[in-house]
ROGU-337292 format. One record per residue (C-alpha): x, y, z. Coordinates in steps of 0.2 Angstrom, whole numbers, padded with zeros to 4 digits, always signed. Example, Ala and Ser with C-alpha at 12.3 -4.5 7.8 and 13.67 -1.06 7.14 Angstrom:
# ROGU-337292
+0062-0022+0039 +0068-0005+0036 
//
This chain:
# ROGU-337292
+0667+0069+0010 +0677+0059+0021 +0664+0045+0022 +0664+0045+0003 +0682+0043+0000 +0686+0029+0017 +0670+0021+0006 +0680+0023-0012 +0695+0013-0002 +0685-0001+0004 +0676-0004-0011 +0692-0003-0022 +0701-0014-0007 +0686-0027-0004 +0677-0027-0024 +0671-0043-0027 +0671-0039-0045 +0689-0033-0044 +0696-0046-0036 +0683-0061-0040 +0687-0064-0059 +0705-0069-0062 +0709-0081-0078 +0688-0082-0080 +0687-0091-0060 +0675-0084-0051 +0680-0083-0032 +0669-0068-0021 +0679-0068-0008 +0698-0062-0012 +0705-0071+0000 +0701-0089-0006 +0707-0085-0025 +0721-0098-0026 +0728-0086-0037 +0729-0073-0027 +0732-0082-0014 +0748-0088-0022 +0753-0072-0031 +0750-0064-0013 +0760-0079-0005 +0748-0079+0010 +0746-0092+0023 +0733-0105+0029 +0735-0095+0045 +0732-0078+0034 +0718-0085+0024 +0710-0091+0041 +0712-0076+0049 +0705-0065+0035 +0691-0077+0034 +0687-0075+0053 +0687-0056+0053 +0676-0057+0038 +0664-0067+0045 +0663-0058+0063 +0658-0042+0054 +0646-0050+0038 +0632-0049+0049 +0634-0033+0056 +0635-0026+0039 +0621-0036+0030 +0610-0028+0044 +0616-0011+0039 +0614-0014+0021 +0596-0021+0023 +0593-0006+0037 +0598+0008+0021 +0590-0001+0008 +0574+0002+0019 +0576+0018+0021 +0581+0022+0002 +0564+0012-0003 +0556+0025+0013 +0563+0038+0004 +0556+0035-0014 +0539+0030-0008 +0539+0047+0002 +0545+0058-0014 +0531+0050-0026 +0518+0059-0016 +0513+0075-0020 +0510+0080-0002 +0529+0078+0003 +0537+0091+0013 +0554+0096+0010 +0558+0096+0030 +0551+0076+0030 +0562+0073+0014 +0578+0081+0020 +0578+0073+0037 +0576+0054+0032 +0589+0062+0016 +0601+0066+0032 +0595+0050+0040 +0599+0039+0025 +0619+0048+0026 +0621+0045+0044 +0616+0027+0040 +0628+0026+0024 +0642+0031+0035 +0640+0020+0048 +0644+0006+0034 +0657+0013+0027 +0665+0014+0045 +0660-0004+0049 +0669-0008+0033 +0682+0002+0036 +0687-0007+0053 +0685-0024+0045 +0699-0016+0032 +0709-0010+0045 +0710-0028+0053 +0711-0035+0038 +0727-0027+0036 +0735-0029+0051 +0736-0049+0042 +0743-0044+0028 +0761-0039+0027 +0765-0022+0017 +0772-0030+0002 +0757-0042+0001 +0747-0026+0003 +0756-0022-0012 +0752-0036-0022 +0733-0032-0019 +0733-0016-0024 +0743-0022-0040 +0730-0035-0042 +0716-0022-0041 +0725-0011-0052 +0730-0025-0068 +0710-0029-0066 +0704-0013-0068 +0716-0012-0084 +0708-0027-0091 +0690-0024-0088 +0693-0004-0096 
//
């Protein structure tokens, strides 16, 4: 449950989709939208930093999606046979959680420092951002 709602905040924090389109500009990383970088008055040094954190943890994360996409495909291939056991099923199901959890906390600590840039009131900003998105795109 926990995992599920620390994921709900990163993907609401970090969406490409809900930060990418503003005024039909396509931008997928938030942080290099000059107008949100402007709304959210950030700094060179901010949009730097951001940037740095972002990439010291891309990796790390692509791996991991990769690594669950694997397993999912695993999964799948397993259940289409008529022979599957429910104790083989359940433990790559129990597999495939552990391995969807460890993403959400890798994104979770990329959010955390991502934060620690940004002051609260250009925290605030984001979030209004997010939120006049999701009003548009409803």
């Amino acid at each position: 449950m926990r995992a599920s709602i620390a994921l709900a905040v990163v993907l609401c924090f970090f969406s490409v989709s809900a930060f990418g389109l503003v005024s039909g500009e396509i931008h997928y990383k938030w942080w290099k939208n000059p107008k949100i970088i402007h709304e959210m008055d950030l700094t060179d040094k901010q949009v730097d930093a951001i940037e740095n954190i972002f990439n010291s943890y891309r990796e790390q994360i692509i791996d991991s999606q990769k690594e669950l996409k694997k397993e999912e495909t695993r999964l799948l291939d397993i259940l289409r046979k008529p022979e599957c056991s429910r104790d083989e099923v359940m433990e790559i199901t129990d597999h495939i959680e552990d391995m969807r959890a460890n993403l959400t906390r890798i994104k979770v600590e990329m959010l955390l420092k991502i934060k620690k840039v940004l002051t609260s009131e250009q925290e605030d900003t984001l979030h209004n951002i997010r939120e006049n998105y999701r009003g548009r795109s409803r």
